[in-house]
N, C-alpha and C positions, 0 to 999 in steps of 0.2 A: 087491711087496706086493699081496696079494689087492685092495684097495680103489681099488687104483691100474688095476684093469681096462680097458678100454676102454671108450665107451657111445655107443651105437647115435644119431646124430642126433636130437631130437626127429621133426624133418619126417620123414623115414624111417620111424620105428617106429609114429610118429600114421596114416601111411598103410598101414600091414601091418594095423594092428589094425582098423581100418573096410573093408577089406579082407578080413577074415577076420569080420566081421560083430558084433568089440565094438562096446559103447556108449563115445563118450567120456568120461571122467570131467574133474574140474577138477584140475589138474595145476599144483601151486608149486612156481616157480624157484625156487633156492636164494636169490634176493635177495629175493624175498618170504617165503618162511618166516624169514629173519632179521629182517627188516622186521616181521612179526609177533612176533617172540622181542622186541624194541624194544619195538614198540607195547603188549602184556601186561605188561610188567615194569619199565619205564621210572617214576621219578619225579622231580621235579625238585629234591625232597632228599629226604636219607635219613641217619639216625644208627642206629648199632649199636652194642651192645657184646657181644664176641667175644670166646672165649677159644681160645688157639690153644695146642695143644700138640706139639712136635716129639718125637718118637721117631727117636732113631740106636742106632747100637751102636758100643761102647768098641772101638776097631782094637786095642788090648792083651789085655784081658779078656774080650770078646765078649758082653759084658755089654750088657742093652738100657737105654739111658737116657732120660729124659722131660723137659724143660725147656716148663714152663706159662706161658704170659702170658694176660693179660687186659687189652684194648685199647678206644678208644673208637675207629669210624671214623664218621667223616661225609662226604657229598657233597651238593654241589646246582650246579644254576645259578645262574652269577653275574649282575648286572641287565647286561653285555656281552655275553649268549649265552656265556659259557666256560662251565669246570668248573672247582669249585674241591674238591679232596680233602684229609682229614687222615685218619691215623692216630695214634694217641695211645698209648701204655701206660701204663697204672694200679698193674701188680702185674706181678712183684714189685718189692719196695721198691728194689732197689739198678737197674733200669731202666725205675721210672716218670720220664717226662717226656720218654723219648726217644720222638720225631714221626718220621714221612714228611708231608711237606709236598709238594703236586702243583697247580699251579697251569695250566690250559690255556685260554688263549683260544681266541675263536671262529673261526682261522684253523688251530686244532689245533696251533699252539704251544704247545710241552710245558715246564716248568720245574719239574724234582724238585728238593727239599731234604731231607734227612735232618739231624735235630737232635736232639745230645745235650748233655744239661745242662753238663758240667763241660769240653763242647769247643764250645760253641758248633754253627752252623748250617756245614754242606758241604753246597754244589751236586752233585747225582749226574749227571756227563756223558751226556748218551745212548747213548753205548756200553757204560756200564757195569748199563742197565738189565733186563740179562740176569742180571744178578748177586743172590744171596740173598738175601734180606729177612732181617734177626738171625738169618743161619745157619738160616731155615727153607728148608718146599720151594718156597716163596713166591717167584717173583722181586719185582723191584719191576713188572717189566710188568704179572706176573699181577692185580697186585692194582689194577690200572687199570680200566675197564670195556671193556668190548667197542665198538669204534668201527668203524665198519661202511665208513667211508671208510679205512679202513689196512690192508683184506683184501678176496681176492677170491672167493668163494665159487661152491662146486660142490657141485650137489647127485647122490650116488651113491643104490645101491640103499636102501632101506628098511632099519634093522634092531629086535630086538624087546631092550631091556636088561631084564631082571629081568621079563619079561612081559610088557611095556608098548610097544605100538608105538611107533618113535619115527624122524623126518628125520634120516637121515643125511647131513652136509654138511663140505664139504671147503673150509676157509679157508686161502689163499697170500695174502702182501705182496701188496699192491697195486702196486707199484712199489718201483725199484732202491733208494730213501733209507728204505723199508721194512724192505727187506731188510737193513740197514748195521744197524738197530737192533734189531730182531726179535731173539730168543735159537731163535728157532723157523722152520723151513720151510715145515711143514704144522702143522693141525693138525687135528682129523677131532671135529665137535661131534654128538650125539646130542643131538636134542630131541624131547621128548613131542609127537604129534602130536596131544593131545587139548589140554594147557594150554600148549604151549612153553614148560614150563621147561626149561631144559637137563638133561638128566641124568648125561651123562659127556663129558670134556673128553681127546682123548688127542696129546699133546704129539710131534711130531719133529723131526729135523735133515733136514740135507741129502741123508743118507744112505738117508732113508728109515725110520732109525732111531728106535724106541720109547724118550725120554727117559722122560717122565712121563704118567704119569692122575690126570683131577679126578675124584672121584665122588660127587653130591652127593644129600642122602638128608632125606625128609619133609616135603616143599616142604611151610607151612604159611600162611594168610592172616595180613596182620601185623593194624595198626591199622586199613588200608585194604583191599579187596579185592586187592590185589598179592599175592601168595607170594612165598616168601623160605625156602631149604632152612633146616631147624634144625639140619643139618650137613653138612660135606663136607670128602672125605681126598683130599689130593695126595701122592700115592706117586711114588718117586723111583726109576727103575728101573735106572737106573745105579748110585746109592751103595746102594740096598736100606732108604729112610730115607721116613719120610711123616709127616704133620703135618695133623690134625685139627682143623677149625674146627669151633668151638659157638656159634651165635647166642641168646645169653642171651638180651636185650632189643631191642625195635626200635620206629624211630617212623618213619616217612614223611610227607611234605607238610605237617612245619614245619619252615622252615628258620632256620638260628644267621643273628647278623647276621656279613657279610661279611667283619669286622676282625676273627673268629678265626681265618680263615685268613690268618693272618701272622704273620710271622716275629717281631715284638715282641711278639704274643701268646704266640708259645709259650715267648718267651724270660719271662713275664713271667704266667704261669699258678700259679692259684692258686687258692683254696675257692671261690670265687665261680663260677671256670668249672668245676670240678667238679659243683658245686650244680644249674648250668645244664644242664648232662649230666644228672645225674638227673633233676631232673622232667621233662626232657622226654621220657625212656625208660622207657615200663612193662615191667612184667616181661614176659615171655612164657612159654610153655610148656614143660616141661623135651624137649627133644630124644631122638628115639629113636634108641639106638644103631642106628649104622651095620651 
């Protein structure tokens, strides 16, 4: 793969060029331009409401079909240094109330539950967290955040997406109990080098092979000066299938209190904690198509 080229030592190439009588410039490793992607976009809670819809085609009819939900997610720091994640569905009726529940302390112990009303809460093993999220192109990884201690980043040439200069950087496992869970070998980030938002996400295996692309579109300021895209499509380049996130609404830096994220809560949700979703999420701005 072209991206997998070789590259010239720093020392090396730092010496050719004052040598040949450039100017230095200020030059970021790839752990600091991550380090920046963090620092710009990081809050210590955050609620959304997203609507996700997947597009596949009928293997019989060849027919394109569309299955819409509408979800609430929330994350923050918990008063232990973790992270505490939910996702929620709202609509449609016949799977509101089914959660992802993602509980990680601050040692990066990870503990998913996925909960459906009429089955109760399942534990999702670590191995299986390469696996679908409701038949989207979502895994459950995916929709983790980015944790900068479970990858090792390399920064390649420059490239431009859509016009826009942007870091090209190259994340691998950080180690072998990485790799056991990962769904991915590499994966190759494009960020803006003006705001570090990410702008495309392109997913592989071991092979070197092109599973999936994130592509994410019209990064907008929410309540806070953070940006946050008002969309983004994960195209599925194996099954030929992709699934389009819309960020309705968003609020940043107030956080839910802590005992919603649990398992008695979601077994045990109701007007109240809808209500509490609402006011705390204003509308946002309608989203431009992708």
């Amino acid at each position: 793969m072209s991206r997998l080229r070789p590259i010239l030592p720093l020392a090396v190439l730092a010496a050719a060029l004052l040598a040949a009588g450039f100017k230095t410039v200020n030059y970021l490793e790839a752990d600091a331009v991550m380090a920046k992607v963090h620092d710009t976009h990081s809050s210590d809670s955050e609620i959304d409401v997203i609507e996700m819809v997947s597009v596949t085609k009928n293997d019989k009819t060849n027919a394109t079909e569309t299955t819409t939900r509408r979800i609430v997610s929330a994350v923050q720091k918990d008063s232990k240094g973790g992270l505490l994640y939910l996702m929620r569905i709202l609509a449609p009726e016949d799977e509101k109330g089914v959660s992802l529940l993602v509980l990680e302390d601050a040692k990066d112990n990870v503990d998913q539950y996925l909960y459906i009303p009429a089955l109760g809460a399942k534990k999702i093993d670590p191995g299986s967290r390469s696996s679908s999220f409701l038949g989207s192109d979502f895994t459950y990884e995916d929709l983790r955040r980015e944790k900068p201690g479970e990858w090792k980043y390399d920064r390649l040439d420059d490239e431009k997406i859509e016009g826009t200069d942007c870091y090209a950087i190259m994340a691998s496992p950080s180690n072998k109990d990485r790799e056991k869970i990962t769904g991915y070998t590499y994966r190759f980030l494009d960020i803006d080098k003006a705001t570090y938002d990410i702008r495309r996400v392109v997913f592989l295996d071991s092979k070197q092979k092109e599973l999936k692309t994130f592509d994410a579109y019209d990064y907008q300021p929410t309540n806070t000066a953070i940006q946050r895209p008002r969309s983004g499509v994960m195209t599925n380049l194996v099954k030929g299938t992709h699934t389009i996130m819309t960020l309705l609404n968003s609020r940043l830096g107030k956080p839910l209190d802590e005992k919603v994220f649990t398992l008695d809560t979601l077994k045990n949700w109701g007007p109240e904690q809808d209500k509490l979703i609402e006011d705390l999420v204003p509308k946002a701005a309608p989203a431009k198509a992708p």
